[in-house]
C-alpha positions in Angstrom: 125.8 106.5 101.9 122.8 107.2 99.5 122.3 110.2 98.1 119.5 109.3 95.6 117.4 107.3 94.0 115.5 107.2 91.0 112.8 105.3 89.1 110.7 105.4 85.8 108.4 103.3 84.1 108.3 100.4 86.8 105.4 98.6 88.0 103.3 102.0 89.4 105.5 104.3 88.3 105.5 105.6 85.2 107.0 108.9 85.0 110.3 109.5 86.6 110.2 109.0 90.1 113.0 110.6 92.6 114.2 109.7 96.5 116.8 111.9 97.4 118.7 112.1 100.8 120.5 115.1 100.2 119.6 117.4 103.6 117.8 120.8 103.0 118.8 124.5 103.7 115.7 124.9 105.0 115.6 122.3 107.7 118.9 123.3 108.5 118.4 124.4 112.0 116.2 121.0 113.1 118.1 117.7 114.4 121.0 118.7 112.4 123.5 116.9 114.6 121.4 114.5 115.0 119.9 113.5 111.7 122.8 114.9 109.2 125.8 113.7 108.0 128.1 116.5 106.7 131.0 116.2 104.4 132.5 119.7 104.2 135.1 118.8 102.1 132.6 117.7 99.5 129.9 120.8 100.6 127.9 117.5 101.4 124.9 117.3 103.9 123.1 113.2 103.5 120.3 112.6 105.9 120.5 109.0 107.8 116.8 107.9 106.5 113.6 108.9 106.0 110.1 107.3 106.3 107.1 107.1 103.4 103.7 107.7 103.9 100.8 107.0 101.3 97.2 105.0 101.2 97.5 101.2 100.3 98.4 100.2 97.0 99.7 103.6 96.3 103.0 102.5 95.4 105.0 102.4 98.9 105.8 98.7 98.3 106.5 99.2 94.4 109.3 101.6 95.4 111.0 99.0 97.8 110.5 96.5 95.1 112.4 98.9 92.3 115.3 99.3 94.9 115.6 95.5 95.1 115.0 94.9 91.8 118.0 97.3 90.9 120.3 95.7 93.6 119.5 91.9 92.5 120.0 92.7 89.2 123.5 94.5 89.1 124.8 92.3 91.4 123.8 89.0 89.8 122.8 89.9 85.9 126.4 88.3 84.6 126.5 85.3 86.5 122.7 84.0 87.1 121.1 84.6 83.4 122.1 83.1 79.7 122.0 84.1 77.0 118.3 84.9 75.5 116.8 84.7 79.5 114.3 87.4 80.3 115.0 90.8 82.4 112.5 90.5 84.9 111.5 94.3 84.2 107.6 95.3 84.7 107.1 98.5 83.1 103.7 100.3 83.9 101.1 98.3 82.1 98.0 101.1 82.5 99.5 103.1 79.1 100.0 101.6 75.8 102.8 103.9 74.9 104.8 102.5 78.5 103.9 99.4 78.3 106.0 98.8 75.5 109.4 101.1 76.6 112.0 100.1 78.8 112.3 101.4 82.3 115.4 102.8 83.9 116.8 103.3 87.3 119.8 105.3 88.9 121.4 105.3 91.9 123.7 108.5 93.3 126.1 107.4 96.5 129.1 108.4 98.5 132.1 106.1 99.0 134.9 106.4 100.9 133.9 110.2 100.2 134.0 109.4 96.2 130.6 110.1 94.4 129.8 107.6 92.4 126.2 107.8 89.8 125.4 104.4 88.1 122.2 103.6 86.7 120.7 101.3 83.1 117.6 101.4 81.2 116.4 97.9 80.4 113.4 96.1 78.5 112.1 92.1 79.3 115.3 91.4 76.4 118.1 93.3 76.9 119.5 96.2 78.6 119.3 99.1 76.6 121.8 101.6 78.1 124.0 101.6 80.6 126.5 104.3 82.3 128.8 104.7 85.2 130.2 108.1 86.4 133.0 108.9 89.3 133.5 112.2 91.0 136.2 111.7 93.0 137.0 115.1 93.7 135.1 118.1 91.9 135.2 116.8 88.9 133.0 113.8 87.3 134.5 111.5 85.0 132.6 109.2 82.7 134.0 105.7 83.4 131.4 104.0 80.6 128.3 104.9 78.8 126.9 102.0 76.6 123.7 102.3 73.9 123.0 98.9 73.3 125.5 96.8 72.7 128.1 100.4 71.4 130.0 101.5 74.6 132.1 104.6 75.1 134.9 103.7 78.0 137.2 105.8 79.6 140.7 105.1 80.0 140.2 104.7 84.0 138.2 101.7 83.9 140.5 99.3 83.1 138.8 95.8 82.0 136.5 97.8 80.1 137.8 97.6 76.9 139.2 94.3 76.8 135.3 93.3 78.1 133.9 95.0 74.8 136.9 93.6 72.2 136.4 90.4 73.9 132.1 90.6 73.4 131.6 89.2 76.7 129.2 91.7 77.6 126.0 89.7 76.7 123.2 92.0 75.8 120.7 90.9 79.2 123.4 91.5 81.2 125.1 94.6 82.7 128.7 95.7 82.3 129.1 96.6 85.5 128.3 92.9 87.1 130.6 91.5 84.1 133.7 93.9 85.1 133.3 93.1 88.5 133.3 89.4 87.6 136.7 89.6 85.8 138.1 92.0 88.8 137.9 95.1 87.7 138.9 97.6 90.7 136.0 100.3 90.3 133.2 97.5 88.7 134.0 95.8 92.4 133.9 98.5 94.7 130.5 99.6 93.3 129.1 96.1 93.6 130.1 95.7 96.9 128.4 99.2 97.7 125.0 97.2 96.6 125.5 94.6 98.6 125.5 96.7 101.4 122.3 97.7 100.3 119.6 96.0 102.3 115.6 95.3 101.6 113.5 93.5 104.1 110.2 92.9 104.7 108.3 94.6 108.0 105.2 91.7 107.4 106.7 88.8 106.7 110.5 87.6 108.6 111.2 84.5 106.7 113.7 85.5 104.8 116.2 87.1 107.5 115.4 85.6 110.7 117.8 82.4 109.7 120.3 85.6 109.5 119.6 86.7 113.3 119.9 83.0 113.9 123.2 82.2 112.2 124.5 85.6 114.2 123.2 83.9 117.7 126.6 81.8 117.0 129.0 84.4 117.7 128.6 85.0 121.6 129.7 88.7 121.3 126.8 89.6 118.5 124.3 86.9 120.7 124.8 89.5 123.6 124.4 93.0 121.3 121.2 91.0 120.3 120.0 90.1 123.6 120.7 94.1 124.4 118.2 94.8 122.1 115.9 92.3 123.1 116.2 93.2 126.9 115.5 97.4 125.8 112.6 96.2 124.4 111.1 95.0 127.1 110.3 91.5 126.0 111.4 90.0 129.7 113.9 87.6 127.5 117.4 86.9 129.6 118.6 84.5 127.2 118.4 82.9 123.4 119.0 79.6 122.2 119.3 77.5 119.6 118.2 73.7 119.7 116.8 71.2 116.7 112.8 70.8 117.8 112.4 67.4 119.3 111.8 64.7 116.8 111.6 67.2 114.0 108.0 68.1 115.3 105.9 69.8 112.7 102.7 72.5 114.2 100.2 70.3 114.2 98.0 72.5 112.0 100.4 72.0 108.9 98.1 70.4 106.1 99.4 66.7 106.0 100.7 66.9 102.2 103.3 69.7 103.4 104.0 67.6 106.4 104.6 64.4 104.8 106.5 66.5 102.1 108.7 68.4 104.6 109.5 65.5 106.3 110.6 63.2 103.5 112.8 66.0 102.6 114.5 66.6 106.1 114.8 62.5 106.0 115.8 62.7 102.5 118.5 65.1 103.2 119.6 64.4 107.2 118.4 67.8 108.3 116.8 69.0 111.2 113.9 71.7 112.2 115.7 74.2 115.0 113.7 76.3 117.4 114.6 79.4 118.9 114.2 79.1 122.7 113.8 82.3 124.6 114.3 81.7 128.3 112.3 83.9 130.8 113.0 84.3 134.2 110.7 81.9 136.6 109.7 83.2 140.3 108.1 81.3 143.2 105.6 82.6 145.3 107.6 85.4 147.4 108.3 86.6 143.8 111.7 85.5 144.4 113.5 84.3 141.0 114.2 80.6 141.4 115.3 79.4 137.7 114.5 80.2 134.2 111.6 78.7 131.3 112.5 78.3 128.1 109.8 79.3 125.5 109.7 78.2 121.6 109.7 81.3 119.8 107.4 80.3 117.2 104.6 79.0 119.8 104.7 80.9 122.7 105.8 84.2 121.9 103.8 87.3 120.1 104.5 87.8 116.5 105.8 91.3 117.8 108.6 89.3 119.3 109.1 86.8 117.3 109.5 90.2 114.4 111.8 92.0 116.2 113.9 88.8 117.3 114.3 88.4 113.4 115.1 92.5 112.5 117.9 92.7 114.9 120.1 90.7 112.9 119.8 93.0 109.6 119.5 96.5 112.0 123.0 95.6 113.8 124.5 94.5 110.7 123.5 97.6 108.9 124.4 99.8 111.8 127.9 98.0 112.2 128.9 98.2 108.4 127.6 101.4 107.5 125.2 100.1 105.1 121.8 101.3 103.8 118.5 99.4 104.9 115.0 99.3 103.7 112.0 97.7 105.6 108.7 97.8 104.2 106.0 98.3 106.7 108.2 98.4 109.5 105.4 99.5 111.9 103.7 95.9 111.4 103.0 93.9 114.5 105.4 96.9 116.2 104.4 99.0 119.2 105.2 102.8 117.5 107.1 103.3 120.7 109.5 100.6 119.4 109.3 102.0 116.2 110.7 105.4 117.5 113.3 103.4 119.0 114.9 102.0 116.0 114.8 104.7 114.0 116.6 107.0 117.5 119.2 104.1 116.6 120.0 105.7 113.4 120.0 109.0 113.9 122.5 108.4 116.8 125.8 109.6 116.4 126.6 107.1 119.1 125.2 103.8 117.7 125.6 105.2 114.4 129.0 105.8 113.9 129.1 104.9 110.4 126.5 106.6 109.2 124.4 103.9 108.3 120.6 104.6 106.7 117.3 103.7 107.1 114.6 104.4 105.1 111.0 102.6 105.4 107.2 103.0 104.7 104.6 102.6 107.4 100.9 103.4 108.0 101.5 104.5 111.7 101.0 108.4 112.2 102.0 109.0 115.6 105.7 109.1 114.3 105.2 112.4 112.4 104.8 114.1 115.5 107.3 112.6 117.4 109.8 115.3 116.6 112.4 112.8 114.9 112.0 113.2 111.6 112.9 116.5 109.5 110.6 117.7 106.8 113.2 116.6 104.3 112.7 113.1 105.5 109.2 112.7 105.6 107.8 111.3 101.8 105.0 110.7 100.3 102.9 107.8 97.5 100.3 109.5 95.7 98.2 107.2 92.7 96.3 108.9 90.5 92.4 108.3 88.6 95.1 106.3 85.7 96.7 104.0 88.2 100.0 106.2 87.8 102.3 106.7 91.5 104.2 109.9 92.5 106.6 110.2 95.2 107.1 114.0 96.9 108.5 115.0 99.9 107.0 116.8 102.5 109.3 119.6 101.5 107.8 120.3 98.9 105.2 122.3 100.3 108.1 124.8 101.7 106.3 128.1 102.4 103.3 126.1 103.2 104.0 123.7 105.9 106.2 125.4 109.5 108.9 123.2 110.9 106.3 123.4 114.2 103.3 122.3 112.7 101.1 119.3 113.4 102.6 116.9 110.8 100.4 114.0 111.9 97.0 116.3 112.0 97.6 117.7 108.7 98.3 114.6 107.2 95.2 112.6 108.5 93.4 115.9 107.4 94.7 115.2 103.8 96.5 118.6 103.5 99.9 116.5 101.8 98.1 114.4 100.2 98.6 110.5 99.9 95.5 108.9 102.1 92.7 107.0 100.4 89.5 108.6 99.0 87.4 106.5 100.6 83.5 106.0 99.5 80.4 106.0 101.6 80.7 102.5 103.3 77.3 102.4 105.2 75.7 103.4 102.0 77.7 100.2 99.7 77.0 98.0 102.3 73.1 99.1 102.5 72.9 98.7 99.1 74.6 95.0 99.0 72.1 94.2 101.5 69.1 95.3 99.6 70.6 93.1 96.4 70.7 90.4 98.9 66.9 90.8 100.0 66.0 91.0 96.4 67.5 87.7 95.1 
């Protein structure tokens, strides 16, 4: 599970910016069972998500983007750069003094109830530090903590010095990725705790719904799937899915891309599939007497066609305990629905492994649903210098009941993070009069 997350000098955020998970004393009393996972051997509480609030462009999507960019990067920095490549770090460009530094990123989690903290501070040329501690009881041990290209290894992490004598840590790439590479025991259970760390997009479904597709495959995940679907409410009895017919592009593809696209299927003896959804068909006694198929992409709402795509990452996350962000889940989402996937999560019964979500979203009405605790409620803030903050709701402890209108006070701007917004009859009154005067 995660514990926390931190972030400085990336994109928006410039001064250290810090997600944590850990549960407070002073929600303790609200959706504990529900919401809380306790380790009392460990004197360990984790919350199973929480959700972000803030105006647009105040950062929301810049924090998902440093959690990916921290994943992709240990997972892949010893075997998908050369030597000499660039780190694709942004620092924040709004400050001569940051623009110029490195930026740095740590991640806390638990693991088969072993704390582990791993995080690296890296410039566009090479990684700068690097550092890996283990608590696997009380105490934490310092596996590795590098300056440079100078690394300090403890005697428990076993390739580590032969990795260093050997000088095939490369300075763009990270220790950890190389160990795990060469089969170190610890380098590969942390990296295998990233990859169980998920970040999706809520607006755009591209890049997971061939996941939910490939899953359709396996008739005992295509009906937990269809579950889903059927709660919903979409009316869909059954998926399928079938190459399009002739390898039919929409008809409102710009013809370049279409010739393009269809040299290269020709080119390379592929197909275009389409997920059919079949809907039950009645007669005039409303009496069912057989089913329709519908193409997903045509005749289905892109609320469908979203949620079609997110089941495949939700079940895999909830089946393998793993940690998932969306950004802007809420999009093209009825909020009902919304409240429905995250009751998934905090579910001991769906949830058994204690799986996470964590999201942004613009849509209100779930801070006063009742299922979030203060503790999981956060906030993006950017200030007059373009600089992002992220704060949690509990930080305004003796100001802010347990039974308070969350939603009111937030539209109300009493935590912060909505848009100062300018007088838009009087800008648009203004733009007219211009107009009239040219």
């Amino acid at each position: 599970m995660l514990i926390q997350f931190s972030v400085k000098n990336y994109k928006v955020f410039r001064e250290k910016a810090v997600f944590s998970l850990i549960a407070s004393n002073y929600d303790r009393d609200t959706r504990e069972a529900e919401n809380v996972s306790s380790f009392s051997d460990l004197d360990l509480r984790i919350l199973k998500g929480g959700v972000l609030y803030g105006a647009n462009a105040s950062g929301k999507s810049k924090f998902l983007d440093a959690v990916r960019f921290m994943r992709t990067f240990t997972i892949k920095s010893s075997t998908e750069s050369q030597k000499g490549d660039s780190i694709g770090v942004e620092p924040f460009r709004l400050n001569t003094e940051s623009n110029d530094s490195s930026s740095e990123f740590e991640v806390i989690f638990l693991l088969n109830n072993e704390i582990f903290r791993y995080g690296f501070e890296a410039s566009a040329s090479k990684v700068v530090a690097e550092w890996l501690y283990h608590k696997p009881k009380t105490k934490e041990i310092e596996l590795f903590y590098r300056d440079d290209q100078k690394f300090d290894i403890h005697r428990n992490f076993s390739k580590g010095q032969t990795l260093v004598k050997e000088a095939l840590v490369r300075d763009n790439a990270l220790m950890l990725s190389v160990a795990a590479q060469f089969n170190d025991e610890i380098a590969g259970r942390v990296i295998n705790w990233f990859k169980g760390l998920r970040s999706i997009s809520g607006i755009s479904d591209e890049g997971y719904r061939g996941f939910t597709m490939g899953r359709t495959e396996d008739s005992n995940y295509k009906s937990k799937i269809l579950n889903l679907l059927n709660a919903a409410d979409f009316g869909i009895q059954n998926i399928s899915i079938e190459p399009r017919e002739g390898n039919k592009l929409p008809g409102d593809m710009p013809i370049k891309t279409k010739e393009l696209l269809a040299k290269k299927l020709k080119d390379e003896n592929a197909q275009i599939v389409d997920v059919l959804t079949s809907h039950r068909l009645y007669d005039s006694e409303k009496k069912h007497s057989g089913d329709v198929n519908f193409s997903l992409d045509v005749e289905e709402s892109l609320g469908t066609q979203k949620f079609f795509s997110l089941t495949g990452p939700i079940l895999d996350t909830l089946e393998n305990g793993y940690v998932l962000f969306v950004d802007e889940l809420d999009s093209k989402l009825h909020p009902n629905l919304v409240c429905k996937l995250a009751e998934l999560f905090n579910s001991n019964t769906t949830n058994p492994k204690n799986a996470q979500l964590i999201f942004n979203t613009h849509d209100t009405n779930l801070l006063s649903s009742g299922l979030f605790r203060r503790d999981q409620i956060w906030f993006t803030e950017k200030d007059r210098y373009g600089e992002a903050k992220l704060y949690s709701l509990m930080d305004f402890k003796g100001d802010v009941r347990r039974n308070e209108n969350f939603e009111d006070n937030y539209i109300r701007g009493k935590y912060g993070a909505v848009p100062f917004l300018g007088d838009f009859d009087r800008v648009l009154t203004a733009n007219l009069e211009q107009g009239d005067e040219g």
